[in-house]
C-alpha positions in Angstrom: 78.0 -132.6 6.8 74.5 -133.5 6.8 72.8 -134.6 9.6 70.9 -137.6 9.4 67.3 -138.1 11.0 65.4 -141.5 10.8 61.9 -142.2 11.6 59.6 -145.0 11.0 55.1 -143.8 10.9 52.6 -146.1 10.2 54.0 -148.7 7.4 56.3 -145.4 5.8 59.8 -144.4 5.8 60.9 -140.8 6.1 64.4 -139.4 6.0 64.6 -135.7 7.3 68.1 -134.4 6.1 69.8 -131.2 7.5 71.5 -129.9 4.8 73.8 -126.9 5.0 74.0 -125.7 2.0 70.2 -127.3 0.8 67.9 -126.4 3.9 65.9 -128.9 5.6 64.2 -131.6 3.4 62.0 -134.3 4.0 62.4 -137.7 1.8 59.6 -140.5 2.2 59.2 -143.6 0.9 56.1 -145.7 1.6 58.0 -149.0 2.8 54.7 -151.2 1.7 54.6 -149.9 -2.1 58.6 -150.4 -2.4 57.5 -154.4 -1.4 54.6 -154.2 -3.3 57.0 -153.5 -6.6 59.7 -156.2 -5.3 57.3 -159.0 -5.0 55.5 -157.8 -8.1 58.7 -157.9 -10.2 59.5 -161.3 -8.5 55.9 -163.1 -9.2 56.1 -162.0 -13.0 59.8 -163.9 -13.3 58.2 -166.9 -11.6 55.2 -166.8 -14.1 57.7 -166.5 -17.1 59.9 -168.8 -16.0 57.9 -171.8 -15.0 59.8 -174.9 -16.6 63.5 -173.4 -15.6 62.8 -171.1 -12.5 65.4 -169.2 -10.7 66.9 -169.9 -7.5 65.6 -167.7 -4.5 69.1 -166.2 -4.2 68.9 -165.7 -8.0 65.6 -164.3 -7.5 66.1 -161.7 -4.9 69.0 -160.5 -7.2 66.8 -159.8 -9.9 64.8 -158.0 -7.8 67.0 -155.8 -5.7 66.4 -157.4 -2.0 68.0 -160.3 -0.4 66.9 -163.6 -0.3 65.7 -163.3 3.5 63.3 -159.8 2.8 62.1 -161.8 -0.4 61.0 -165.0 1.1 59.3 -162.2 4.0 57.6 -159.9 1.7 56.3 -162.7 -0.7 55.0 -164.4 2.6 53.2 -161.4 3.5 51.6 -160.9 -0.1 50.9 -164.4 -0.9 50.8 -166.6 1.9 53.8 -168.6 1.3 57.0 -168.5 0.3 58.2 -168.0 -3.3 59.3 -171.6 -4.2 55.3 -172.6 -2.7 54.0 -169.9 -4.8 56.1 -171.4 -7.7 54.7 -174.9 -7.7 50.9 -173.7 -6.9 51.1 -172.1 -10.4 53.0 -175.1 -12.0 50.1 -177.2 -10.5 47.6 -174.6 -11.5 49.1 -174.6 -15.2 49.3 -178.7 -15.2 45.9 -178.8 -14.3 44.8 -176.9 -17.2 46.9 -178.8 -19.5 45.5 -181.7 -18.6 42.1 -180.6 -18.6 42.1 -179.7 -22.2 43.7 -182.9 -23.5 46.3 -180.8 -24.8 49.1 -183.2 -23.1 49.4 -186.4 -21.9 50.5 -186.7 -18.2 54.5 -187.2 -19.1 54.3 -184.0 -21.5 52.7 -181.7 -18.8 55.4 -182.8 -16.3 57.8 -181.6 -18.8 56.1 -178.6 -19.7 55.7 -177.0 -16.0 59.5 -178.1 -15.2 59.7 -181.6 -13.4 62.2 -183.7 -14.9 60.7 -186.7 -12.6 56.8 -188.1 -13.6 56.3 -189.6 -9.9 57.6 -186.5 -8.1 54.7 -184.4 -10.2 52.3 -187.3 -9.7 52.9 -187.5 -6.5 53.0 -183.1 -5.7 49.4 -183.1 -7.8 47.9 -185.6 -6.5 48.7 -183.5 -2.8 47.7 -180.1 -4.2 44.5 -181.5 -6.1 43.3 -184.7 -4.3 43.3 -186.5 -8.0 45.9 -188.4 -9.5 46.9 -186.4 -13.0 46.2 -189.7 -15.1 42.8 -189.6 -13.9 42.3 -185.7 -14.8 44.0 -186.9 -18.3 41.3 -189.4 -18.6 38.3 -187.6 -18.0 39.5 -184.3 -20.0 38.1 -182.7 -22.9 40.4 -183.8 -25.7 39.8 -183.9 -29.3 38.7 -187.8 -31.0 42.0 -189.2 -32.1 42.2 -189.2 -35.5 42.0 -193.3 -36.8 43.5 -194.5 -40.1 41.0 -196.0 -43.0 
C-alpha cells in the first residue's frame, strides 16, 4: 500500500508516494497555475455568456471547483467576485454600445442581459457617473435616414 506524503512549498503542491512495486516518485502541481486555468476557463464563460450568465454554482461546475474556491480564486485574480466581474463587463460592453449609436438605451439593456431598464440605468449610472440616456445622446451615431 502506498504511503502517502504531503507537503505544501512556496505557492506549489507536491505529493511524494512510496510505492512498493514503483519506487519513490515525486508528483507536483503548481497550485497557482491550476487557479490560473480555473478562473481562466471561468472568465471566458462569463464573456460568452453575457445576456444569460450562469449561476456561480453553475459556474464552478463548469469549471471543476466549488462555488467557495471560485468566488476565492477569481477574488485573487480580479479583485472581486465573479458576479462583480460579470456586470463590470456588461457595463463595459453597454458603454460601447451606446457610444457608437448602435442601440438605443432599452436595446443595450437587453443586449447585456437586464430584463429591467431602471435597474441598468440605475447600476450605469453607479459604475460610470453618467446616466446611459445621456451617453446615447452624445454618441457617435449615424444621421437618421428622413423620408422625401
Amino acid at each position: 500500500m502506498p504511503i502517502l506524503l504531503l507537503r505544501q512549498a512556496m505557492d506549489s503542491l507536491t505529493v511524494n508516494c512510496i510505492c512498493p512495486n514503483y519506487g519513490f516518485r515525486m508528483i507536483t502541481r503548481n497550485s497557482a497555475k491550476y487557479d490560473t486555468d480555473h478562473v481562466e476557463k471561468a472568465r471566458m464563460i462569463l464573456e460568452t455568456h453575457l445576456e444569460n450568465p450562469p449561476s456561480v454554482s453553475d459556474l464552478a461546475g463548469m469549471v471543476g471547483v466549488s462555488p467557495a474556491k471560485l468566488k476565492q480564486i477569481f477574488l485573487k485574480a480580479y479583485g472581486m467576485p465573479p458576479y462583480c466581474y460579470l456586470r463590470k463587463l456588461r457595463m463595459e460592453k453597454a458603454m460601447g454600445l451606446l457610444n457608437s449609436g448602435q442601440m438605443n438605451v432599452t436595446e443595450t439593456a437587453y443586449e447585456v442581459g437586464y430584463n429591467s431598464l431602471s435597474h441598468f440605468a440605475r447600476l450605469f449610472a453607479r459604475q460610470f457617473a453618467i446616466k446611459p440616456s445621456e451617453v446615447y445622446k452624445i454618441s457617435e451615431r449615424p444621421p437618421a435616414l428622413t423620408p422625401f
